[in-house]
Residue frames relative to the residue before (quaternion, step in Angstrom):
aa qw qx qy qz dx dy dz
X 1.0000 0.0000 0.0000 0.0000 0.00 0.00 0.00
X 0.2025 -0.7785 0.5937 0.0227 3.82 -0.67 1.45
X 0.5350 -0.5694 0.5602 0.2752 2.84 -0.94 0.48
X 0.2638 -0.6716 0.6911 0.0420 4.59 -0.86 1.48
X 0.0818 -0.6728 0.7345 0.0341 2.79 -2.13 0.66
X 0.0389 0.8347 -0.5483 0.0329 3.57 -0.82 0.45
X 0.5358 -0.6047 0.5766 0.1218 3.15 -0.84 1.66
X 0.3420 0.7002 -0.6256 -0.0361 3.90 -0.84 0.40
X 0.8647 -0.3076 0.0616 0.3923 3.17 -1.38 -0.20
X 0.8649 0.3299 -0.0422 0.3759 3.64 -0.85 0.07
X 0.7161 -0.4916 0.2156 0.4462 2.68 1.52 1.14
X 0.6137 0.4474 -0.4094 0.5056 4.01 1.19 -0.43
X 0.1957 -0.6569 0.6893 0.2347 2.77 -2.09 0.68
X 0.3879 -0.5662 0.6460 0.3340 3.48 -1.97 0.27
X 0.0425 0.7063 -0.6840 -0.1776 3.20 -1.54 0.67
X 0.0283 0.7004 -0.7131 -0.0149 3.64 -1.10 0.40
X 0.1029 0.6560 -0.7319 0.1531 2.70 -2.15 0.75
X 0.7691 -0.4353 -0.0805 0.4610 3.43 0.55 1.45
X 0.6768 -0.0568 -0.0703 0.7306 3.97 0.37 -0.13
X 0.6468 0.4749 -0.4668 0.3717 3.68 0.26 -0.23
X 0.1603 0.7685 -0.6159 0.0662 3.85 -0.52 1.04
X 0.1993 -0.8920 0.4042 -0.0344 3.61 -0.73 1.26
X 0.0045 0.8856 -0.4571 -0.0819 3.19 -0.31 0.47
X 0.0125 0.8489 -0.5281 0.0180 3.49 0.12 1.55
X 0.0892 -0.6897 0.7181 0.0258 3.58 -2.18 0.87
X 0.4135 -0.6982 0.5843 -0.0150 2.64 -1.33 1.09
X 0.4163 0.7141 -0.5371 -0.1679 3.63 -1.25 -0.30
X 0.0731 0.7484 -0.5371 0.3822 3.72 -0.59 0.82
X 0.7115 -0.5116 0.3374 0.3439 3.02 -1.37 0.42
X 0.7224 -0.4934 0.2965 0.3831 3.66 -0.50 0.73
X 0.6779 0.4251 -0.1919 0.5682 3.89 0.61 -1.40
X 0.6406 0.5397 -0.3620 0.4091 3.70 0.49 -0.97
X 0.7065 0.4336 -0.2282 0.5107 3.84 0.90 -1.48
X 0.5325 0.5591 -0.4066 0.4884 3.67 0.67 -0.69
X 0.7913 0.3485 -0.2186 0.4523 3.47 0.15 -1.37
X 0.5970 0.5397 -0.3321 0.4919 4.01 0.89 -0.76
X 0.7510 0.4304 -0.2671 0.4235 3.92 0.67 -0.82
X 0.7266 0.4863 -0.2529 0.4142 3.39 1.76 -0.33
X 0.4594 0.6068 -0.3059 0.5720 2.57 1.86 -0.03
X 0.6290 0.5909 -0.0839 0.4981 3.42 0.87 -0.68
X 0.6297 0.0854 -0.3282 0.6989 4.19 1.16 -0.31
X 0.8059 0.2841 -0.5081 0.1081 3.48 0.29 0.23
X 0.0189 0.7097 -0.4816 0.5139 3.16 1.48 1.54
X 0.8726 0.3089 -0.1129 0.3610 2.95 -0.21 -1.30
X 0.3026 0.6274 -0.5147 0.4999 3.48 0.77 -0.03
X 0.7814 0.4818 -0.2391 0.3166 3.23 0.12 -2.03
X 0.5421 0.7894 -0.2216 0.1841 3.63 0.79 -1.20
X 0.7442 0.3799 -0.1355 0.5323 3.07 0.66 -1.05
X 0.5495 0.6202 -0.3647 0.4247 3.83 0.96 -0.70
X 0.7377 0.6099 -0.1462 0.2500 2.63 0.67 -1.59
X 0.4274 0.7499 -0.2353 0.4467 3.08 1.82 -1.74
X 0.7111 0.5813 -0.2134 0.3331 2.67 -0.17 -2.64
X 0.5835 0.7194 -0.2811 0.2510 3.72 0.37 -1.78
X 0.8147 -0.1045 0.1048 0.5606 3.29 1.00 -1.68
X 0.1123 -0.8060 0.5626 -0.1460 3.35 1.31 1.49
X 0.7156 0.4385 -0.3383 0.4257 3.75 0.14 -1.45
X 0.7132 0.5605 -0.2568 0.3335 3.57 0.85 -0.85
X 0.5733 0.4752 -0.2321 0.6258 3.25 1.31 -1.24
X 0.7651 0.3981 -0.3354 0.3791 4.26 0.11 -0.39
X 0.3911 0.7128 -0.4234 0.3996 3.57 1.77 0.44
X 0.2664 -0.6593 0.4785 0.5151 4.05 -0.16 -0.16
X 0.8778 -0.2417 0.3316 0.2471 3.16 -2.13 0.78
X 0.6576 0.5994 -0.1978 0.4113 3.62 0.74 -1.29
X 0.8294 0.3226 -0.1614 0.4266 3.14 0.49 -1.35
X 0.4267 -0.6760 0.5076 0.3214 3.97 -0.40 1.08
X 0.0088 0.6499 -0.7323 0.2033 3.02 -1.64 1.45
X 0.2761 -0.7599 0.5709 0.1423 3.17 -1.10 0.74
X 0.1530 -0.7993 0.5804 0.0276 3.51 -0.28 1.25
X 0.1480 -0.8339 0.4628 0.2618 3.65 -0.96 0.58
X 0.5046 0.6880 -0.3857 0.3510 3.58 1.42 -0.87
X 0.6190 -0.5652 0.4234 0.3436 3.49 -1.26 0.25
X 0.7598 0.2554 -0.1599 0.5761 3.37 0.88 -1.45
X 0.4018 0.4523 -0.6401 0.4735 4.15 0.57 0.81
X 0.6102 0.4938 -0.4538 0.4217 3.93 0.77 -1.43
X 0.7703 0.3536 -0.3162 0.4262 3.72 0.17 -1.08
X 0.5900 0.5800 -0.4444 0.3436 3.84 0.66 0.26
X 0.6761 0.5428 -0.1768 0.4658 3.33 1.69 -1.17
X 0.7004 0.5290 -0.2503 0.4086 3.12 1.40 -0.98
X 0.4962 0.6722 -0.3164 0.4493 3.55 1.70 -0.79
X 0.8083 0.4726 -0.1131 0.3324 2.97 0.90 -1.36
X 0.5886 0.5770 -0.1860 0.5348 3.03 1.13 -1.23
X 0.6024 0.4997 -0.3430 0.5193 3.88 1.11 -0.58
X 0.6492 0.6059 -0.2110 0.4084 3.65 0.87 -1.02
X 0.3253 0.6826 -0.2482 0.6055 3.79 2.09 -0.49
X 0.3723 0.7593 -0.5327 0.0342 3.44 0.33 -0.54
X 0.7430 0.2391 -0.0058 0.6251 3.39 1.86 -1.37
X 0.1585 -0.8350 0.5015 -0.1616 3.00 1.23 2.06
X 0.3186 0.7370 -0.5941 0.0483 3.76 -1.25 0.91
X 0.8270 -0.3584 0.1495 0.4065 3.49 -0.91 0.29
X 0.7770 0.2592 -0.1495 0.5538 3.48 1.74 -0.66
X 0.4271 0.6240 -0.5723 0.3173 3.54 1.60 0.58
X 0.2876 -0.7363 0.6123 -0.0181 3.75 -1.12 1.00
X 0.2846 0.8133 -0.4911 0.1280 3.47 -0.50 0.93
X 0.3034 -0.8288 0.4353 0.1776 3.78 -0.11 0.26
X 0.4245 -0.6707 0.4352 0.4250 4.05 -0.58 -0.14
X 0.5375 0.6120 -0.4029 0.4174 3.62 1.78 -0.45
X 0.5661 0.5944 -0.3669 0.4378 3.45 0.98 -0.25
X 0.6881 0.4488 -0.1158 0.5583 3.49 1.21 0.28
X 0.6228 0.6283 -0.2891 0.3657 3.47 1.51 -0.09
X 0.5466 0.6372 -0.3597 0.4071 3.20 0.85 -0.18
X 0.5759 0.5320 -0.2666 0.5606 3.76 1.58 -1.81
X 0.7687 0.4050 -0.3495 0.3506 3.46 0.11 -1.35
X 0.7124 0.4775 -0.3651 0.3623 3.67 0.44 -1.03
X 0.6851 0.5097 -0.3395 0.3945 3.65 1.53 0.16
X 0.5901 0.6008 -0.2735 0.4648 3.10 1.69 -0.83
X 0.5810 0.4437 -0.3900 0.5598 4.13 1.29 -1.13
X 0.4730 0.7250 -0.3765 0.3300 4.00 0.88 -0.66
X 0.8108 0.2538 0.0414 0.5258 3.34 0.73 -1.85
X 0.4003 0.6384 -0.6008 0.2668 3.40 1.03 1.03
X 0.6259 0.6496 -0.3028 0.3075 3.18 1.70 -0.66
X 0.7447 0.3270 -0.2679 0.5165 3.36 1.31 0.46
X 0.1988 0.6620 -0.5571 0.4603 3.05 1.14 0.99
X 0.6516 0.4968 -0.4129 0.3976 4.06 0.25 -0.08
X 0.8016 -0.3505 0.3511 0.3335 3.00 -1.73 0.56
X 0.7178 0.3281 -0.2532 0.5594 3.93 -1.11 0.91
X 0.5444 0.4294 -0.4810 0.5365 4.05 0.75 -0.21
X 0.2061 -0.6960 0.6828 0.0832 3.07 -1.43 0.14
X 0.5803 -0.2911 0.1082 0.7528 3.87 1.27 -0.87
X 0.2436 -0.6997 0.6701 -0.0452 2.70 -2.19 0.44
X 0.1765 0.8363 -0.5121 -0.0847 3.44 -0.49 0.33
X 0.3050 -0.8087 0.4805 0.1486 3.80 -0.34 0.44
X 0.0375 0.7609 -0.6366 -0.1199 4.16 -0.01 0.61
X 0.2122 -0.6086 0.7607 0.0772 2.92 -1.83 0.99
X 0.7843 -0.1433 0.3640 0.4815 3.45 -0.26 0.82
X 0.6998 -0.4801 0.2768 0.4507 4.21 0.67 0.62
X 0.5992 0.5135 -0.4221 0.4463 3.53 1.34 -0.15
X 0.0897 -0.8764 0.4647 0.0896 3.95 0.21 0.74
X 0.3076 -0.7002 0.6332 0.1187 3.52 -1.38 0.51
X 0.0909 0.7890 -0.6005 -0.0923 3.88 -0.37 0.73
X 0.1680 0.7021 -0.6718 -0.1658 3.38 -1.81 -0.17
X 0.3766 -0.7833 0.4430 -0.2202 2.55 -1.09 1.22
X 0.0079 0.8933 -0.4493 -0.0032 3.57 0.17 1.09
X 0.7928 -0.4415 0.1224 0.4020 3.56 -1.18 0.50
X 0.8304 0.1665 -0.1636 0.5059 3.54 -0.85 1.23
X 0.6206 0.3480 -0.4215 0.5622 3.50 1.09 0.81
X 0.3264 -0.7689 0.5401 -0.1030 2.85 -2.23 0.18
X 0.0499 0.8726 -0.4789 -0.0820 3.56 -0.23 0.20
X 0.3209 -0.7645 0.5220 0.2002 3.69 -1.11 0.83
X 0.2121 -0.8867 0.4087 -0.0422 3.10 -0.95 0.80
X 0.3028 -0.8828 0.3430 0.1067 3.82 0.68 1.34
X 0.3714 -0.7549 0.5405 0.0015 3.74 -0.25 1.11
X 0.0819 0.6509 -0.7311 0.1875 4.26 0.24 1.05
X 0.4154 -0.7581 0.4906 0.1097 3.44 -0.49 1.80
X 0.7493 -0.1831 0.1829 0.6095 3.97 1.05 -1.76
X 0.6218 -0.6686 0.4005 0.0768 2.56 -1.04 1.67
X 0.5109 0.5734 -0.4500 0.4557 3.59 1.31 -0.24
X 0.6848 0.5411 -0.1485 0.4650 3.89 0.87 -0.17
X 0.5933 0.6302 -0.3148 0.3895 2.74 1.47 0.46
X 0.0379 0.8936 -0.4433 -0.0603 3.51 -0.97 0.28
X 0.7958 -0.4299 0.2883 0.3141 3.08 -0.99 1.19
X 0.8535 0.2775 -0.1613 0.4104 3.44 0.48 -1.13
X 0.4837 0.5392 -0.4763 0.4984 3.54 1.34 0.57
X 0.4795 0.5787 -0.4641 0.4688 3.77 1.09 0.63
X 0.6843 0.2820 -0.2324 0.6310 3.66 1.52 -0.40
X 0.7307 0.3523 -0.3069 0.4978 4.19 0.77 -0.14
X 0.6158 -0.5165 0.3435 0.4859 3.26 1.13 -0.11
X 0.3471 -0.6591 0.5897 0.3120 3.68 -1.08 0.45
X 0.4665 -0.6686 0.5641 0.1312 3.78 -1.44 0.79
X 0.0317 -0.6976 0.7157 0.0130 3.86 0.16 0.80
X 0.6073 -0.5460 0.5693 0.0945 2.02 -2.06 1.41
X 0.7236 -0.2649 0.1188 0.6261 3.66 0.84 -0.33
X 0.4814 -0.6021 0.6315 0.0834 3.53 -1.64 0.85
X 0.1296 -0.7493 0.6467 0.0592 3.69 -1.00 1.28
X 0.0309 -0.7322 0.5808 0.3545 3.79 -0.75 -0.44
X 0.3383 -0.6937 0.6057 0.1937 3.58 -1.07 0.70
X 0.2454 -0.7935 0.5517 0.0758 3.71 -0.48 1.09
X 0.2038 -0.5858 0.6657 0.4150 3.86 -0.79 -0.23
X 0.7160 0.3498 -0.4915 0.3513 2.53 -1.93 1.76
X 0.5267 0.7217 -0.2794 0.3516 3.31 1.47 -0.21
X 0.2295 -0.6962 0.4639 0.4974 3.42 1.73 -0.78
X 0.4084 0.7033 -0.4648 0.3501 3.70 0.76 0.16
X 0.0319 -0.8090 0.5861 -0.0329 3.87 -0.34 1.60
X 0.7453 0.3444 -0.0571 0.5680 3.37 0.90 -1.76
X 0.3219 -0.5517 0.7666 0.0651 3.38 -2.25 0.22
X 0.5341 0.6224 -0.5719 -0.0163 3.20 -1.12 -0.01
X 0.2990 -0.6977 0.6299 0.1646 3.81 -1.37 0.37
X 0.1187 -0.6951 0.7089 0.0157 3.93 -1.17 0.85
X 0.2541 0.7723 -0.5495 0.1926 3.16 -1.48 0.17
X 0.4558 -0.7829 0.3238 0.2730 3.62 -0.59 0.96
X 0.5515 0.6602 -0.3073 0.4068 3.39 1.80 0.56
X 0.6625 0.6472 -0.1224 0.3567 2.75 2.10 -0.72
X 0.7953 -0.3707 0.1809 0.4443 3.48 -0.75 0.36
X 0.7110 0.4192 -0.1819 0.5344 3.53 1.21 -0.83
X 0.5361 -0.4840 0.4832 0.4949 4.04 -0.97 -0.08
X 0.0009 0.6585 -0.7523 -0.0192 3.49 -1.45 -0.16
X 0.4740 -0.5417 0.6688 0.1857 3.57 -1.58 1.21
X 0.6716 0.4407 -0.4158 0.4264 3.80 0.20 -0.79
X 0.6509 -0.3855 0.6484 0.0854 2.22 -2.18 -0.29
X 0.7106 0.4840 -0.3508 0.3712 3.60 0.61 -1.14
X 0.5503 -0.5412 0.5397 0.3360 3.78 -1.66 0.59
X 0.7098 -0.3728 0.1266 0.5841 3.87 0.67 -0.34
X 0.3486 -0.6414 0.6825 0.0354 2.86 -1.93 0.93
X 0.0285 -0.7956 0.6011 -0.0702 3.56 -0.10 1.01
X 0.1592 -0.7705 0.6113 -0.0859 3.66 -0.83 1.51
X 0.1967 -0.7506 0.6273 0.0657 3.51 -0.83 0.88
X 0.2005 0.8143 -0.5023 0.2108 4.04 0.19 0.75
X 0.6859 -0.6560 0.1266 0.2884 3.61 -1.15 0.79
X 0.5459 0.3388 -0.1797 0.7449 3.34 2.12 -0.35
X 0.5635 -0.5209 0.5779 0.2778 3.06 -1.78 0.21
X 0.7293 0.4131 -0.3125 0.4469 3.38 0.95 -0.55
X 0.5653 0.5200 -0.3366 0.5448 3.61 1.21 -0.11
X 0.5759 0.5276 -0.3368 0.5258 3.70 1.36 -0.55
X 0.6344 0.5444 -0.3277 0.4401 3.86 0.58 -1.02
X 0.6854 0.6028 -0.1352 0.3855 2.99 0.57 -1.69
X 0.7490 0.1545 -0.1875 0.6165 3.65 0.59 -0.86
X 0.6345 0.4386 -0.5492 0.3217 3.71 0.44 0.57
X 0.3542 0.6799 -0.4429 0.4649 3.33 1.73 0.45
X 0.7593 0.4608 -0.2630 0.3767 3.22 0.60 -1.52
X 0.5325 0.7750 -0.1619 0.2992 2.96 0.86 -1.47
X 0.6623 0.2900 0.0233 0.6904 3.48 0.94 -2.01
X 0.4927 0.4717 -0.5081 0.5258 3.63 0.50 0.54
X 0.7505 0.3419 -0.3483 0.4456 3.51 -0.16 -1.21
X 0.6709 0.5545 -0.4073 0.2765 3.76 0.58 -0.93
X 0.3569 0.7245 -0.4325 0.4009 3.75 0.46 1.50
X 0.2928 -0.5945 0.7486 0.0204 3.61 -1.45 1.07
X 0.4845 -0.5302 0.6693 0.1904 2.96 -2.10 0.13
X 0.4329 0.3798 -0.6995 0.4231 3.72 -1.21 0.98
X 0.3715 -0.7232 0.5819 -0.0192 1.34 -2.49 1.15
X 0.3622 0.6883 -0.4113 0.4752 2.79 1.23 1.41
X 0.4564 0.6054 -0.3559 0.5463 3.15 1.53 0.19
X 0.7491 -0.4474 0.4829 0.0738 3.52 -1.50 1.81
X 0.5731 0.6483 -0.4769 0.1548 3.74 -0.15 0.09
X 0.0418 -0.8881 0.4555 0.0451 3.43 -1.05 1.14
X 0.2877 -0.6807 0.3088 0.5987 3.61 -0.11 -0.41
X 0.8586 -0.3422 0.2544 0.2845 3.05 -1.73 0.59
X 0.6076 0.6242 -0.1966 0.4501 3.35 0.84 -1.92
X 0.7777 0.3498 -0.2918 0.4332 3.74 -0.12 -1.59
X 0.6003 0.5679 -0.4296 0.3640 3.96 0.90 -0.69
X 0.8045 -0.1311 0.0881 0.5725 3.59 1.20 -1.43
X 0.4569 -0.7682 0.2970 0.3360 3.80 0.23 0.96
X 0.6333 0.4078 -0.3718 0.5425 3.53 0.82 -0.59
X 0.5754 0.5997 -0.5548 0.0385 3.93 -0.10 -0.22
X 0.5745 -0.5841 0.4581 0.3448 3.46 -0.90 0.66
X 0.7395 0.3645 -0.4746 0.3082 3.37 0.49 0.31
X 0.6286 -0.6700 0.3100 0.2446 3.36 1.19 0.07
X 0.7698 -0.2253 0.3134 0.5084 3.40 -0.87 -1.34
X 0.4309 0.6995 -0.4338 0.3699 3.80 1.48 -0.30
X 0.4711 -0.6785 0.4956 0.2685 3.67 -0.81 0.94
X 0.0113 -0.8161 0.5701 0.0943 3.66 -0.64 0.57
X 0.5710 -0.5795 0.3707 0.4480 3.80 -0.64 0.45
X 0.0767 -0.7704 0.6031 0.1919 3.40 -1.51 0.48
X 0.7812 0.0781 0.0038 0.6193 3.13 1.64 -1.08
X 0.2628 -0.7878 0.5548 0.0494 3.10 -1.27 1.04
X 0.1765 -0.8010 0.5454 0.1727 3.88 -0.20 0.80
X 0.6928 -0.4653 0.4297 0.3448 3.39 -1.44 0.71
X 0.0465 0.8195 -0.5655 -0.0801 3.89 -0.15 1.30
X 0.7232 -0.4914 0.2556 0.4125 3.23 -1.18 -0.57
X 0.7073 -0.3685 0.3431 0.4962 3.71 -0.66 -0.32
X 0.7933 0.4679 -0.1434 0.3621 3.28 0.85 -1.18
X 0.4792 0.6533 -0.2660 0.5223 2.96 2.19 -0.34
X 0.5135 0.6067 -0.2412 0.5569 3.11 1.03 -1.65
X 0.9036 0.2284 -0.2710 0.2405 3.70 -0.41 -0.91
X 0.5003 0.6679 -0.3630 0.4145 3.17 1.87 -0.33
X 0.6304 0.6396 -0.2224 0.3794 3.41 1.55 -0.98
X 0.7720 0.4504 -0.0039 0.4485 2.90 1.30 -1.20
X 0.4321 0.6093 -0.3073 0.5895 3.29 1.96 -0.03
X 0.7827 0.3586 -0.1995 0.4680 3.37 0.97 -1.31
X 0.6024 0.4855 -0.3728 0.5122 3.72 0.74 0.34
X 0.6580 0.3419 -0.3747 0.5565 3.69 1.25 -0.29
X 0.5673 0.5711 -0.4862 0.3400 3.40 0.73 0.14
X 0.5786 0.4985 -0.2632 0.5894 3.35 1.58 -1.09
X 0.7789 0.2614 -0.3818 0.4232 3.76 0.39 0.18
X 0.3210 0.5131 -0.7267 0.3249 3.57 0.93 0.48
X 0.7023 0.6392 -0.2691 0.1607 2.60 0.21 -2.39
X 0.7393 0.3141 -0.3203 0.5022 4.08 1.24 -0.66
X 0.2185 0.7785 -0.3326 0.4854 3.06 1.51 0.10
X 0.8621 0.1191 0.0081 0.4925 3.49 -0.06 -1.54
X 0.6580 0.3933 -0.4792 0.4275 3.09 1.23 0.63
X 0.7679 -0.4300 0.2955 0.3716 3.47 0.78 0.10
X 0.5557 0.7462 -0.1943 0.3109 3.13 1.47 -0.47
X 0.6374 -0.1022 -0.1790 0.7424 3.48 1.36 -0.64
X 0.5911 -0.4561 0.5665 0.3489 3.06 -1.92 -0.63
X 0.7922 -0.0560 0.1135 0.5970 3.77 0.50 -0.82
X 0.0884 -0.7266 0.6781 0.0668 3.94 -1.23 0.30
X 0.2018 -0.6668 0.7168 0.0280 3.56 -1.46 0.61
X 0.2099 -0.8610 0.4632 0.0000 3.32 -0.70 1.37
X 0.1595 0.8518 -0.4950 -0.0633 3.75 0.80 0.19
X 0.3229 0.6771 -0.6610 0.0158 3.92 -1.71 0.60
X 0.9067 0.0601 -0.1355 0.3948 3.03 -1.19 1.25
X 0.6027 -0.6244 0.2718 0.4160 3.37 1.14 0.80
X 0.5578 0.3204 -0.5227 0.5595 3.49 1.17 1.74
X 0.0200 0.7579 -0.6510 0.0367 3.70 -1.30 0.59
X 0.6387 -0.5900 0.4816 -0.1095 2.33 -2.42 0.84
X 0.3408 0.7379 -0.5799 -0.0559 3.41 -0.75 -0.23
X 0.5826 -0.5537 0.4804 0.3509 3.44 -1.72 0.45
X 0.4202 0.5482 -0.5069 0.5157 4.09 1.06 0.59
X 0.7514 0.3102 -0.2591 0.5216 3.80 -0.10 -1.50
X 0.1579 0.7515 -0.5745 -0.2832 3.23 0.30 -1.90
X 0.5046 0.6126 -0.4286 0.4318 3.44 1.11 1.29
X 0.8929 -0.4160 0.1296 0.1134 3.25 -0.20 1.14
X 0.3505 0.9060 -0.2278 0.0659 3.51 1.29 -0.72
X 0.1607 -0.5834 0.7455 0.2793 4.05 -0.87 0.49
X 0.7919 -0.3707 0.4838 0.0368 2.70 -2.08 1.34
X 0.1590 -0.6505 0.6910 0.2722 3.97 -0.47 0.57
């Protein structure tokens, strides 16, 4: 298995190279992007080896001291391990919960150089920006994926709402969690979207984040980890599969308890802004009032 490239429209390229799929832009003077994107797949080549290298190490939890040598394992542990803030005997957290931000954020150092103007790097929805003086980049908000459809890939997709990211915001990273989403999730919530100064500090607390956002019933989907996919780092821990139609009061109890878990990174420094979305009502750490979906 080699590591692909693909030229696509508008100047982006695709890289892939097993679960890692990228989607990098450029803009800037012509030489500058040429030289920043090559700088950038051959990176990426590297990436995944590297991973691989100290996989067993990186699927241990946060807690337990390990010595990691890669750059983007260091920035997974450290994302995480920051995100602990309300560390106890049963707080459970992995560095894979962070891999997706980091492998975008070590991605988009290569255009951190003179001639870029912005950049953004997708991992799979977890996004790296940079941004230089007097630009910007919008940034569409699809709330749950259960509402999706195929054919809004040829009519256009309907966001749920549109952010713009300014330079100067402290705003580096993107990322969105959620128990619909490619990864597991303890919660409950349809997606938690976190706006925070790294991508890997974004991933990372949309893990947490869409963790806490959970109720009690037992009508809730819940399996272990292991029987869904055998390598996951979480193991035997129960992760949501299915989520029946609850009540309002459920809905807000859930969602109360996930904005509590993002004040709290909130006031530590950790992100910059979260979106809370379940069952077609949301949150954010701006209103922190309640809201049905338009």
């Amino acid at each position: 298995m080699e590591p692909t490239l693909q030229e696509l429209p508008q100047g982006r390229r695709h890289f892939q190279h097993g679960p890692i799929d990228i989607i990098a832009y450029a803009e800037g003077d012509a030489a500058s992007v040429a030289r920043a994107h090559e700088a950038a797949w051959h990176r990426f080549g590297q990436i995944l080896p590297e991973l691989v290298c100290e996989l067993t190490e990186l699927r241990r939890p946060v807690l337990c001291p390990v010595a990691l040598k890669g750059p983007i394992a260091q920035l997974m542990w450290q994302a995480c391990k920051d995100c602990l803030i309300e560390a106890d005997s049963e707080a459970f957290l992995t560095p894979m919960a962070a891999v997706a931000g980091s492998v975008a954020q070590d991605l988009s150092a290569c255009y951190h150089v003179p001639g870029i103007r912005r950049a953004w790097l997708n991992n799979g929805g977890d996004i790296a920006l940079y941004l230089t003086e007097d630009t910007a980049v919008s940034v569409g908000l699809f709330a749950d994926l259960a509402r999706f459809d195929e054919t809004q890939l040829v009519a256009g997709v309907q966001t749920d709402a549109v952010f713009e990211v300014r330079h100067g915001m402290g705003i580096g990273g993107i990322a969105t969690s959620g128990w619909r989403g490619r990864s597991f999730s303890l919660g409950i919530a349809d997606s938690v979207t976190v706006f925070a100064a790294s991508a890997s500090q974004a991933d990372a607390a949309a893990t947490v984040i869409a963790n806490a956002v959970n109720v009690v019933d037992a009508r809730i989907g819940r399996e272990p980890a292991a029987t869904l996919k055998d390598d996951s780092d979480l193991g035997q821990r129960l992760v949501t599969v299915a989520v029946p139609e609850l009540s309002q009061e459920q809905v807000r109890s859930a969602l109360e308890a996930g904005l509590k878990k993002a004040h709290t990174l909130r006031q530590n420094g950790l992100i910059c802004a979260s979106v809370l979305s379940c069952q077609g009502w949301f949150v954010s750490t701006e209103t922190t009032r309640i809201q049905r979906l338009s």
